[in-house]
CHARMM internal coordinates of N, CA and C (Angstrom, degrees):
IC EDIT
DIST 1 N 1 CA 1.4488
DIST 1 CA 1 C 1.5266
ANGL 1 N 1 CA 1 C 108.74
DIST 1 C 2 N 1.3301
ANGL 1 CA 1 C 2 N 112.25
DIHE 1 N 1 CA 1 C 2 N 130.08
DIST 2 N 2 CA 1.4897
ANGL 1 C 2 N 2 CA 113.93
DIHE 1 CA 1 C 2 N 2 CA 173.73
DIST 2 CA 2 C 1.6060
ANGL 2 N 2 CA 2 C 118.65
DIHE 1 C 2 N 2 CA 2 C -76.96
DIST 2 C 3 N 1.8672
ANGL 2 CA 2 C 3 N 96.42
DIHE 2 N 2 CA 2 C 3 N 146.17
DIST 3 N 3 CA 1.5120
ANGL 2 C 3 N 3 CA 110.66
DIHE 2 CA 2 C 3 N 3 CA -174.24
DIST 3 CA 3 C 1.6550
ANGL 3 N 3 CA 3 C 107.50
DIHE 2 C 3 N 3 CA 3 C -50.04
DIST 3 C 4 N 1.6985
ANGL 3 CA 3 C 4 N 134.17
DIHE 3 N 3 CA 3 C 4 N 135.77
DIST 4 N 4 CA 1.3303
ANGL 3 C 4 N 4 CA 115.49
DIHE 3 CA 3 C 4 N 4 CA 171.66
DIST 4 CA 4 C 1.4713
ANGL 4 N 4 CA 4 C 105.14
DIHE 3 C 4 N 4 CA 4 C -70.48
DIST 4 C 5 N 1.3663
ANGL 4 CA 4 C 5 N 132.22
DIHE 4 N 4 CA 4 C 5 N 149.01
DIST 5 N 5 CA 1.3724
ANGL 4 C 5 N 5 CA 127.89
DIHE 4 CA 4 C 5 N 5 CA 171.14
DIST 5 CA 5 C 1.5999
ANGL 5 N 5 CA 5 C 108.82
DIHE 4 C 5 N 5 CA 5 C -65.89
DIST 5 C 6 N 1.4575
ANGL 5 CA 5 C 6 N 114.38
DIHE 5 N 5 CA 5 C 6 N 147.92
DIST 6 N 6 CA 1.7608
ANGL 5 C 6 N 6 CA 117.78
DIHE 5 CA 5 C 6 N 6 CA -170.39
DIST 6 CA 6 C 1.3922
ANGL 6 N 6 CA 6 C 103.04
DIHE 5 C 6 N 6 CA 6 C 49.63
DIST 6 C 7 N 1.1015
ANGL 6 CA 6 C 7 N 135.90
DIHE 6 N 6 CA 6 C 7 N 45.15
DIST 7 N 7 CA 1.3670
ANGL 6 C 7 N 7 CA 129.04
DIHE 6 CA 6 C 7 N 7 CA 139.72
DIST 7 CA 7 C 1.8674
ANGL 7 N 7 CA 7 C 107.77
DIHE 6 C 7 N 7 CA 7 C -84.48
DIST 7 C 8 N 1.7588
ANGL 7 CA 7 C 8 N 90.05
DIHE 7 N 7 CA 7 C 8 N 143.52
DIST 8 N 8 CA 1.4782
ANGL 7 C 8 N 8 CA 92.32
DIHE 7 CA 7 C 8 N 8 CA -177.88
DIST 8 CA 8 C 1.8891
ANGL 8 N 8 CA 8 C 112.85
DIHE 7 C 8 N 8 CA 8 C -79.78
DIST 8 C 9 N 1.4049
ANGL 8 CA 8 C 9 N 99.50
DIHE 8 N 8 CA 8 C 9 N 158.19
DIST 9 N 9 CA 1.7969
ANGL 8 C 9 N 9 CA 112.21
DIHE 8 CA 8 C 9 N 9 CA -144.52
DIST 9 CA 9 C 1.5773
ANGL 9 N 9 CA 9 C 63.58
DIHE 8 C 9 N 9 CA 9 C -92.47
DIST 9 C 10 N 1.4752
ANGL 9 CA 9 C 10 N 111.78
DIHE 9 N 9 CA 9 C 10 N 142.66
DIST 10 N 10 CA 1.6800
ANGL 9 C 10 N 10 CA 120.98
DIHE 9 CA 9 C 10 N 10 CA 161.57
DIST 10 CA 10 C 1.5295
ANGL 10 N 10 CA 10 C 122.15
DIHE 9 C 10 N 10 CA 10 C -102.50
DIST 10 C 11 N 1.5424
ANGL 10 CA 10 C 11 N 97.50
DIHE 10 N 10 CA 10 C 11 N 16.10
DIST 11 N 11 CA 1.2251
ANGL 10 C 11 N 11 CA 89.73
DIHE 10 CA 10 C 11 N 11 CA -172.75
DIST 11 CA 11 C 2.2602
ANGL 11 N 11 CA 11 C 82.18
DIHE 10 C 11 N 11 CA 11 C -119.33
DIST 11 C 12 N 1.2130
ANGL 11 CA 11 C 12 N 124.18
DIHE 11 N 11 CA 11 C 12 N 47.85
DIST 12 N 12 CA 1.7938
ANGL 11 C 12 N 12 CA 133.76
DIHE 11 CA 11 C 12 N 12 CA -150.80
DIST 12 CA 12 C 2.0306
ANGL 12 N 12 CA 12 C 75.55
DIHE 11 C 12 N 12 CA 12 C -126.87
DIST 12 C 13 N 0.9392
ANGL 12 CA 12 C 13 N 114.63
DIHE 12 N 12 CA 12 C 13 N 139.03
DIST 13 N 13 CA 1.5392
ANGL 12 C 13 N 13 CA 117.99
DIHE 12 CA 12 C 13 N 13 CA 166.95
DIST 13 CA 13 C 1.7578
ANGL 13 N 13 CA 13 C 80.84
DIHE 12 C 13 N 13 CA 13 C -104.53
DIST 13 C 14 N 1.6401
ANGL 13 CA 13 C 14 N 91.41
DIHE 13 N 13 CA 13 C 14 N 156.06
DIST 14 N 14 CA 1.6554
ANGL 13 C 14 N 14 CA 123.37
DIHE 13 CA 13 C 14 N 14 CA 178.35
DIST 14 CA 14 C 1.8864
ANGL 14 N 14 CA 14 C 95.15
DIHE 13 C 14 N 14 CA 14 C -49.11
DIST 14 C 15 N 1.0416
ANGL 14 CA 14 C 15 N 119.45
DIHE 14 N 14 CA 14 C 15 N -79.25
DIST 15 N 15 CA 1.2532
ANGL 14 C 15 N 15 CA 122.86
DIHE 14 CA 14 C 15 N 15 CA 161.34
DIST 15 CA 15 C 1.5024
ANGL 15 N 15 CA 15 C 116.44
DIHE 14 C 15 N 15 CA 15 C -3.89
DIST 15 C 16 N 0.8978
ANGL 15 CA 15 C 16 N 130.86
DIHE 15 N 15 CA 15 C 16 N -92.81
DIST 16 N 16 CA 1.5948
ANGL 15 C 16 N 16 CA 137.62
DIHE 15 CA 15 C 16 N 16 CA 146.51
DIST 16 CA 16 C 0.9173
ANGL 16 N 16 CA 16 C 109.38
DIHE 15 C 16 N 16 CA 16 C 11.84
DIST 16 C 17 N 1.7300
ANGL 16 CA 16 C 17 N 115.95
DIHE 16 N 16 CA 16 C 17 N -74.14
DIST 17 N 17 CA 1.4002
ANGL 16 C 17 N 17 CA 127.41
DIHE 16 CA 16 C 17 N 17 CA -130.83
DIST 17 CA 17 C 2.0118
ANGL 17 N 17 CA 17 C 91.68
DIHE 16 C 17 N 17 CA 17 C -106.13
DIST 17 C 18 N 0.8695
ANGL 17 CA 17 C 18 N 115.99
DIHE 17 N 17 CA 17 C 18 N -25.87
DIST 18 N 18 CA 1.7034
ANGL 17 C 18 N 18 CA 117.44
DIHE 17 CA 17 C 18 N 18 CA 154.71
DIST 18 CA 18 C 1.6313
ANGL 18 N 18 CA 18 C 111.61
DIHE 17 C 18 N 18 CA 18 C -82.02
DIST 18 C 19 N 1.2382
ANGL 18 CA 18 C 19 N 162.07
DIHE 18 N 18 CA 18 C 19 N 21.44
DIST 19 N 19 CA 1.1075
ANGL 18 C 19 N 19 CA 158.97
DIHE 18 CA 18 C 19 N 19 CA 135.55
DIST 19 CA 19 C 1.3822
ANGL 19 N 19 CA 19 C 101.65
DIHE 18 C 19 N 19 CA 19 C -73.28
DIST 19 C 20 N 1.5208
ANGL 19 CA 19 C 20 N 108.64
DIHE 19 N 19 CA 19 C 20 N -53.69
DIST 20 N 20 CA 1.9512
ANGL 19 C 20 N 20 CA 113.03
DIHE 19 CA 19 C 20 N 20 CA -177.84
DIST 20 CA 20 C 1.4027
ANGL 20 N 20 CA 20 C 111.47
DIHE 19 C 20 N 20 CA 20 C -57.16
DIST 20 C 21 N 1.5558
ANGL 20 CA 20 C 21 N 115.08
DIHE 20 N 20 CA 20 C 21 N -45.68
DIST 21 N 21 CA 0.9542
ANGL 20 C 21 N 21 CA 113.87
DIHE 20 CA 20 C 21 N 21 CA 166.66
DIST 21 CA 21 C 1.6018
ANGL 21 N 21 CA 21 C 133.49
DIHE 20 C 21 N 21 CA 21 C -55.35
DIST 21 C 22 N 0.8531
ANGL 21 CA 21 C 22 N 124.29
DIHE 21 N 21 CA 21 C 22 N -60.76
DIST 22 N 22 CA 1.4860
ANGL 21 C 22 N 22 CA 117.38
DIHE 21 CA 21 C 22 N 22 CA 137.45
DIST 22 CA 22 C 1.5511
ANGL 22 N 22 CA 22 C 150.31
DIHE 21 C 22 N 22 CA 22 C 14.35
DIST 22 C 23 N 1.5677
ANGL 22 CA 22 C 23 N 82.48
DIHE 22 N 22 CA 22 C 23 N -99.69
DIST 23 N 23 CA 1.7438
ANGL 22 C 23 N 23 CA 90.22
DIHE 22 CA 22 C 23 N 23 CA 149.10
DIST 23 CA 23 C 1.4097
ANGL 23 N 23 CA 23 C 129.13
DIHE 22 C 23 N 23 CA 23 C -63.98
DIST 23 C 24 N 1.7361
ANGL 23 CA 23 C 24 N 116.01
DIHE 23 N 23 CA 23 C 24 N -49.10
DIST 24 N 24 CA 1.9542
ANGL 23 C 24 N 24 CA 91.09
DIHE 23 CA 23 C 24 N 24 CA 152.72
DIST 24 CA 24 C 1.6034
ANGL 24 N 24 CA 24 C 130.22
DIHE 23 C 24 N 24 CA 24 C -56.73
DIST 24 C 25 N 0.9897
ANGL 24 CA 24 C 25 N 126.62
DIHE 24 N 24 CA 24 C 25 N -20.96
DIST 25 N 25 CA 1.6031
ANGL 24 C 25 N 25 CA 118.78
DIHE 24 CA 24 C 25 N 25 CA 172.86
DIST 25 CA 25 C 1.8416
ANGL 25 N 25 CA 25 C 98.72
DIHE 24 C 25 N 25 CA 25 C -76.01
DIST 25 C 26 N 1.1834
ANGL 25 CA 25 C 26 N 129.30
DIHE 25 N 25 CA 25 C 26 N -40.34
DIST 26 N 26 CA 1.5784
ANGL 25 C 26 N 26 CA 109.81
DIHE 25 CA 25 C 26 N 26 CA 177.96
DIST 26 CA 26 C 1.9166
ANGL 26 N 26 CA 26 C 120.77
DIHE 25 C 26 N 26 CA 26 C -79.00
DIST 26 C 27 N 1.3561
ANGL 26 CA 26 C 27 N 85.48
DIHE 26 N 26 CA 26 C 27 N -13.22
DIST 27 N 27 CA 1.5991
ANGL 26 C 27 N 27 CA 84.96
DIHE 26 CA 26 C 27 N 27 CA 162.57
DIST 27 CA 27 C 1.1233
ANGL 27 N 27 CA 27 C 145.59
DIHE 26 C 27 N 27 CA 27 C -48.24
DIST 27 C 28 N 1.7906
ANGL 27 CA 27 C 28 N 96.97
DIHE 27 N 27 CA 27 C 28 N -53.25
DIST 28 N 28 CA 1.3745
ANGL 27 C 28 N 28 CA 161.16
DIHE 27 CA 27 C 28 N 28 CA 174.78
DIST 28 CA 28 C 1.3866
ANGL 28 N 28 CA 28 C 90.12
DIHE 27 C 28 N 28 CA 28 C -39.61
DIST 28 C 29 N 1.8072
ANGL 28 CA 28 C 29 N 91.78
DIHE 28 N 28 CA 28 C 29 N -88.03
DIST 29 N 29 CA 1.4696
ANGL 28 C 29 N 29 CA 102.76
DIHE 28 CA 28 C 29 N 29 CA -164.68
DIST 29 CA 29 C 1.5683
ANGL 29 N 29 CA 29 C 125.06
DIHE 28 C 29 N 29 CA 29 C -101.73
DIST 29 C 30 N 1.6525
ANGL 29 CA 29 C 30 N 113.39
DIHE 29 N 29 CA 29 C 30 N 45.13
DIST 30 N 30 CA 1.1570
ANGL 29 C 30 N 30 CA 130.53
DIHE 29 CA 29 C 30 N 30 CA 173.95
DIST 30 CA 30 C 1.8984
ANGL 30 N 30 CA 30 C 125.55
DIHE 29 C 30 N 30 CA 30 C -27.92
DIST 30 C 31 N 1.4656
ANGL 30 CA 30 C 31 N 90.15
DIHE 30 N 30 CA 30 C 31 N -64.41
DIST 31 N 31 CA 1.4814
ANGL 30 C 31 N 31 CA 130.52
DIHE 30 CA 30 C 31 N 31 CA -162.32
DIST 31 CA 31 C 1.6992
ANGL 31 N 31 CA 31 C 86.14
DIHE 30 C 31 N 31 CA 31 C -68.29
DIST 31 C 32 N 1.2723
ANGL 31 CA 31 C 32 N 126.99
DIHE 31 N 31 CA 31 C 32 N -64.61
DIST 32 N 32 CA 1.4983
ANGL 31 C 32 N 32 CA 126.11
DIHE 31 CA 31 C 32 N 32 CA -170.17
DIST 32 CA 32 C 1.7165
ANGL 32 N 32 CA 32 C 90.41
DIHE 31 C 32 N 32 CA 32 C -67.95
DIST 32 C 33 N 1.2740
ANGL 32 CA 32 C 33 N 152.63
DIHE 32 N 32 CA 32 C 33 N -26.78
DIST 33 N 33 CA 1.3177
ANGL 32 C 33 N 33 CA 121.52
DIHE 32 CA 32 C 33 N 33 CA -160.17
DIST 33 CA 33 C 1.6180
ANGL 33 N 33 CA 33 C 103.43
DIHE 32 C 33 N 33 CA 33 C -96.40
DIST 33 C 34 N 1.3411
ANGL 33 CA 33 C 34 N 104.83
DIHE 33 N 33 CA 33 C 34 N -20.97
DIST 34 N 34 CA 1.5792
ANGL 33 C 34 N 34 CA 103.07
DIHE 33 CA 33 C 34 N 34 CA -171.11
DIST 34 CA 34 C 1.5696
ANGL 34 N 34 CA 34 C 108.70
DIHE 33 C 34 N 34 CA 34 C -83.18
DIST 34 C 35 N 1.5529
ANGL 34 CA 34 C 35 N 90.34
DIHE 34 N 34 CA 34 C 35 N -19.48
DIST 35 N 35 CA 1.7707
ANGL 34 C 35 N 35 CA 84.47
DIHE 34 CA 34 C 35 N 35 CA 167.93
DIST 35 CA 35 C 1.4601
ANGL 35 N 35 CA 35 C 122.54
DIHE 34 C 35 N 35 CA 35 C -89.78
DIST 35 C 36 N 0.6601
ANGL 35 CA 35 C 36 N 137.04
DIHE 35 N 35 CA 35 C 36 N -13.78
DIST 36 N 36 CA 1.5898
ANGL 35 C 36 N 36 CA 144.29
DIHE 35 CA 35 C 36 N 36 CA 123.64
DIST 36 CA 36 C 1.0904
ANGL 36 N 36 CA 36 C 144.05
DIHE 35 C 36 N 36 CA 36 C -23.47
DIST 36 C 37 N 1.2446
ANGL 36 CA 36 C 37 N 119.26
DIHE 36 N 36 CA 36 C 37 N -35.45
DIST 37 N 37 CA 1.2935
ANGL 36 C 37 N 37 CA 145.51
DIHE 36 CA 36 C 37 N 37 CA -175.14
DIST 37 CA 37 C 1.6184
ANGL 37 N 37 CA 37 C 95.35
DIHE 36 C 37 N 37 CA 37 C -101.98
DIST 37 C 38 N 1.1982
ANGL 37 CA 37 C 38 N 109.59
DIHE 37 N 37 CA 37 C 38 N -70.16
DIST 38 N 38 CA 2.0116
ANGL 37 C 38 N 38 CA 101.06
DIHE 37 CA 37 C 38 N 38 CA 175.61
DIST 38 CA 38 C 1.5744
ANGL 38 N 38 CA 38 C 97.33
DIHE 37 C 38 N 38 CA 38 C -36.73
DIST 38 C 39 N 1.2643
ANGL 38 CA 38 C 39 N 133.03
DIHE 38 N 38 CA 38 C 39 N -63.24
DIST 39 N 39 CA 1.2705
ANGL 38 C 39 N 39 CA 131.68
DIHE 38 CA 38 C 39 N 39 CA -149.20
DIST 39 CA 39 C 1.6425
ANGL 39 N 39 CA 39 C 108.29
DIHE 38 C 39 N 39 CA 39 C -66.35
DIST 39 C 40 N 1.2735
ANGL 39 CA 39 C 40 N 108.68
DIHE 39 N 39 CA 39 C 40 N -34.03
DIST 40 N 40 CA 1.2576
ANGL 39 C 40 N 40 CA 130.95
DIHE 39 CA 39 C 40 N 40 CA 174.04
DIST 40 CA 40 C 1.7122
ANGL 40 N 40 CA 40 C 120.08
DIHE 39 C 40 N 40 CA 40 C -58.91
DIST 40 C 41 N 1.3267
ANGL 40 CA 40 C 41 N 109.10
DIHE 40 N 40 CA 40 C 41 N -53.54
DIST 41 N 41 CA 2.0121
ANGL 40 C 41 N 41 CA 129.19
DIHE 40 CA 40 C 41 N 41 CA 160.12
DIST 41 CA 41 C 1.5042
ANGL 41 N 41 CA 41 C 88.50
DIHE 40 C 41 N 41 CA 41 C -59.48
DIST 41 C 42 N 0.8484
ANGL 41 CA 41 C 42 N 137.91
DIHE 41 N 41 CA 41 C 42 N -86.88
DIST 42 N 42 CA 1.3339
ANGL 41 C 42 N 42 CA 139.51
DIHE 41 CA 41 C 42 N 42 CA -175.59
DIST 42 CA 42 C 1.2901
ANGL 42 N 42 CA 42 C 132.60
DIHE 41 C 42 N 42 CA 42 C 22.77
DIST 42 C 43 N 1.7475
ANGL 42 CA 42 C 43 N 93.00
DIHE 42 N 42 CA 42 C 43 N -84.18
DIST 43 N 43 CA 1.2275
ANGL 42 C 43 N 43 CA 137.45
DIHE 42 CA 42 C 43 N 43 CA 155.20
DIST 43 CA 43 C 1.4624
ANGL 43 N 43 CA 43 C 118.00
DIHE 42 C 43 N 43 CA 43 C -53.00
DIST 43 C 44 N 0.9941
ANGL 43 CA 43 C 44 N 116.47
DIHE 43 N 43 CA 43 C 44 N -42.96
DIST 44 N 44 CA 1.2972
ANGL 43 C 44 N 44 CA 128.63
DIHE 43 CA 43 C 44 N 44 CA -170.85
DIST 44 CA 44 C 1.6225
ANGL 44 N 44 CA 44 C 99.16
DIHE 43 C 44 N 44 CA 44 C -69.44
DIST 44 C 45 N 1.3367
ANGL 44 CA 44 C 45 N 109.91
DIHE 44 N 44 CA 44 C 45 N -60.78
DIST 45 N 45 CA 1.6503
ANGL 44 C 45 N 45 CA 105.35
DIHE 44 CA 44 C 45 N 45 CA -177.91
DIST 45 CA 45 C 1.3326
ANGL 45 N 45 CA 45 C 116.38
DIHE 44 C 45 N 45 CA 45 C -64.88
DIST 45 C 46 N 1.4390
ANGL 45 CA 45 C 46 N 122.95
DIHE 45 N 45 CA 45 C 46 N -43.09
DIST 46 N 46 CA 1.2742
ANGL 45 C 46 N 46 CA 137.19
DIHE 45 CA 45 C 46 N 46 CA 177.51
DIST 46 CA 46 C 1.7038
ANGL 46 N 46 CA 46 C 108.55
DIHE 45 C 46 N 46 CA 46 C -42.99
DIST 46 C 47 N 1.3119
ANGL 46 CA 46 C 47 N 109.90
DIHE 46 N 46 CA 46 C 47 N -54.86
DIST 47 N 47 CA 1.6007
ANGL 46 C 47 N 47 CA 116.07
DIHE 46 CA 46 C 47 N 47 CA -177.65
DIST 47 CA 47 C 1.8758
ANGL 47 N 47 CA 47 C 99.90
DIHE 46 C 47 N 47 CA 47 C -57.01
DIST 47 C 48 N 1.0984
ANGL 47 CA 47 C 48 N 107.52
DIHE 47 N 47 CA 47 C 48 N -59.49
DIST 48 N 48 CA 1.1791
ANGL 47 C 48 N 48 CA 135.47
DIHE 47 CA 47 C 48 N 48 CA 179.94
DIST 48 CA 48 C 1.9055
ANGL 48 N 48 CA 48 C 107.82
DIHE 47 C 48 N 48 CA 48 C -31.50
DIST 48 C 49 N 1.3881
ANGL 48 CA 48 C 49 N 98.61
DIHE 48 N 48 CA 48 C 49 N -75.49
DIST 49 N 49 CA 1.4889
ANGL 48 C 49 N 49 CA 83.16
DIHE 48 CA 48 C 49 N 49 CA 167.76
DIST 49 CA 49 C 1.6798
ANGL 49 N 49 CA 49 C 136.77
DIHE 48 C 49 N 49 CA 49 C -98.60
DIST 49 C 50 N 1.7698
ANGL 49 CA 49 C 50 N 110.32
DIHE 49 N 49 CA 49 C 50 N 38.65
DIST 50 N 50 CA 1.0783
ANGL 49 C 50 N 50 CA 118.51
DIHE 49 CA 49 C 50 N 50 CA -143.53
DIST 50 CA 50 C 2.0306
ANGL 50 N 50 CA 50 C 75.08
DIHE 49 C 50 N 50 CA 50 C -129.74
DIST 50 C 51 N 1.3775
ANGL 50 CA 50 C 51 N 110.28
DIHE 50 N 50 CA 50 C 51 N -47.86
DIST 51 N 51 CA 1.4055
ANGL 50 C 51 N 51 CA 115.27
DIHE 50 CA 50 C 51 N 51 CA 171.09
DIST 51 CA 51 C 1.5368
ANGL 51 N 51 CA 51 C 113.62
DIHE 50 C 51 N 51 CA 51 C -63.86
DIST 51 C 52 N 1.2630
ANGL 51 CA 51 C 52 N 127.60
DIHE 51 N 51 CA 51 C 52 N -36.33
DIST 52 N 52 CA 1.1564
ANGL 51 C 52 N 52 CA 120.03
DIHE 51 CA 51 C 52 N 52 CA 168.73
DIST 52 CA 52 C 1.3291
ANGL 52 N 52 CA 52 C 141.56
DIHE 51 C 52 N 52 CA 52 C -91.54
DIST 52 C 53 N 1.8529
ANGL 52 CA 52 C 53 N 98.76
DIHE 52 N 52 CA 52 C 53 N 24.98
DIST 53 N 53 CA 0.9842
ANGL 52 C 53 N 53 CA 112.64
DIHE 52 CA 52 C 53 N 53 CA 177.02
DIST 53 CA 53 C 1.6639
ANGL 53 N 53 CA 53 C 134.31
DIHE 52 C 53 N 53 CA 53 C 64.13
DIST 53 C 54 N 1.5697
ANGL 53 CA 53 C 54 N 101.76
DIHE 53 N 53 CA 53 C 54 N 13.58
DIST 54 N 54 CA 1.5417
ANGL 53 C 54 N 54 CA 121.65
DIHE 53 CA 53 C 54 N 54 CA 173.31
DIST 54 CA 54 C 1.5731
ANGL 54 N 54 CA 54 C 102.86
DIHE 53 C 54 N 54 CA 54 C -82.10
DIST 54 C 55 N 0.8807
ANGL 54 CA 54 C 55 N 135.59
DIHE 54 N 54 CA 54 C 55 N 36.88
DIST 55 N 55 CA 1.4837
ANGL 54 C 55 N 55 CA 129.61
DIHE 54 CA 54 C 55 N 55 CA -169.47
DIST 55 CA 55 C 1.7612
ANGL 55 N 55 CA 55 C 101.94
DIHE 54 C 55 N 55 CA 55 C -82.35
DIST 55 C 56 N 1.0634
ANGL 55 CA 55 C 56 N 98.74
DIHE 55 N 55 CA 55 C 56 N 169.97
DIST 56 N 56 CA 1.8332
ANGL 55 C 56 N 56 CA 117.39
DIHE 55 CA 55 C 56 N 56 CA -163.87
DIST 56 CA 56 C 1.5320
ANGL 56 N 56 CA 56 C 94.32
DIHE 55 C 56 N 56 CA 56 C -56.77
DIST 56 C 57 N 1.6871
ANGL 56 CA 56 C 57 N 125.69
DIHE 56 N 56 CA 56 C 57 N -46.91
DIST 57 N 57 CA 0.6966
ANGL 56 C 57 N 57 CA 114.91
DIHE 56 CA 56 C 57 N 57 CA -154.97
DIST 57 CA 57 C 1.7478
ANGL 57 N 57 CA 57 C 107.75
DIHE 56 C 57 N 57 CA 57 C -138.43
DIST 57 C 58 N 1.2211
ANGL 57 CA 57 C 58 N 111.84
DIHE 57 N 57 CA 57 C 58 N 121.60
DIST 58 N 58 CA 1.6869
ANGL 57 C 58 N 58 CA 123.25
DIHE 57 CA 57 C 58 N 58 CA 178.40
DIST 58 CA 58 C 1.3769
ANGL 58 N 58 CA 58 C 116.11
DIHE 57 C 58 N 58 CA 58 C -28.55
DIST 58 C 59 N 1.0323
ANGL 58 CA 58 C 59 N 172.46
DIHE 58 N 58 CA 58 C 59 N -0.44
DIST 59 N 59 CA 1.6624
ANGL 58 C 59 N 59 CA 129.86
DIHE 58 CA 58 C 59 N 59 CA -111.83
DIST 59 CA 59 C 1.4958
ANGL 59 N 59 CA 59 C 106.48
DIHE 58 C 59 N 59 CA 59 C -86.39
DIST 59 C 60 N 1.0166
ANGL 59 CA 59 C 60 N 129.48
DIHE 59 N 59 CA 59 C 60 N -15.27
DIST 60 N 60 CA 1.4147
ANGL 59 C 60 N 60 CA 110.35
DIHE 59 CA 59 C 60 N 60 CA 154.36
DIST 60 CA 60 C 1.5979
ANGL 60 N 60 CA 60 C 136.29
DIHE 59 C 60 N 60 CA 60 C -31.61
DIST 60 C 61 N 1.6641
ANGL 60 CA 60 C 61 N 87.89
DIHE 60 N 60 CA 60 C 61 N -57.09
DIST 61 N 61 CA 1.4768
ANGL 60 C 61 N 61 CA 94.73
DIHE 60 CA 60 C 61 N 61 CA -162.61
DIST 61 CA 61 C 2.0151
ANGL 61 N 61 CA 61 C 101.62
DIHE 60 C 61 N 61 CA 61 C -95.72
DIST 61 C 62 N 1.3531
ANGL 61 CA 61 C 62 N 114.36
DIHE 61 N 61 CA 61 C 62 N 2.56
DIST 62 N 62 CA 1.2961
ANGL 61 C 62 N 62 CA 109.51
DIHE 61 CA 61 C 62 N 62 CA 164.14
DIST 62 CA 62 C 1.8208
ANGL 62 N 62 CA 62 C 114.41
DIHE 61 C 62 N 62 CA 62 C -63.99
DIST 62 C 63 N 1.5107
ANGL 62 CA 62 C 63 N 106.62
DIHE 62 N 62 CA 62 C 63 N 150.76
DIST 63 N 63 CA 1.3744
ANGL 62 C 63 N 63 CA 108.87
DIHE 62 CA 62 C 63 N 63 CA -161.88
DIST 63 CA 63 C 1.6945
ANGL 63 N 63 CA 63 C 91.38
DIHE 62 C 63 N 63 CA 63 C -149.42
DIST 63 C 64 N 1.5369
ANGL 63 CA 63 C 64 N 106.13
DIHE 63 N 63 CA 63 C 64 N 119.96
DIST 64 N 64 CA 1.1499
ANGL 63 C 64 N 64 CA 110.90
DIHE 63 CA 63 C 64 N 64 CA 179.79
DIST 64 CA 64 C 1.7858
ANGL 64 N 64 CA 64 C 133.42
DIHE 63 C 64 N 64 CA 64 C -65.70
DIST 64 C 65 N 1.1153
ANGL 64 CA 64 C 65 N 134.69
DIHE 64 N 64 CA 64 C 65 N 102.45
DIST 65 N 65 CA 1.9026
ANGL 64 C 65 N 65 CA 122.66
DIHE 64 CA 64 C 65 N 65 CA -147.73
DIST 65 CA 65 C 1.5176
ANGL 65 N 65 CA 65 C 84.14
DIHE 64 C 65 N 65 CA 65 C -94.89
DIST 65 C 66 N 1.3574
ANGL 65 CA 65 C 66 N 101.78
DIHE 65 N 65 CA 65 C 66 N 123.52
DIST 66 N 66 CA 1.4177
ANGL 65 C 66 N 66 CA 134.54
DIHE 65 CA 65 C 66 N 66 CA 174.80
DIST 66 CA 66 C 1.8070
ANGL 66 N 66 CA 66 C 111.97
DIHE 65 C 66 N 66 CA 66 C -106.32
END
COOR INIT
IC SEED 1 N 1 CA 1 C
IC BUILD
């Protein structure tokens, strides 16, 4: 009798067979995690130089020419 294809290997410890699992679920959902993650750095830098007052634009040191 032939092997069914994707039948689980019984000779796979649990271990194994959750690592595979794993890596097929990030396969899967590649495209949704990396966009997430950009959005995530993002934010992260944005706060980052937005708290330290590096922002695009001074307004402190703007000075109105009269």
């Amino acid at each position: 009798m032939a092997k069914r294809v994707g039948s689980r290997n019984s000779n796979e410890s649990a271990l194994t067979r959750g690592v595979k699992s794993v890596f097929r679920f990030v396969r899967f959902a590649e495209f949704e995690i990396l966009f997430v993650l950009f959005f995530v750095i993002a934010f992260i830098i944005f706060k980052d130089l937005v708290g330290n007052g590096v922002a695009l634009v001074n307004v402190d040191k703007m000075k109105v020419l009269t």
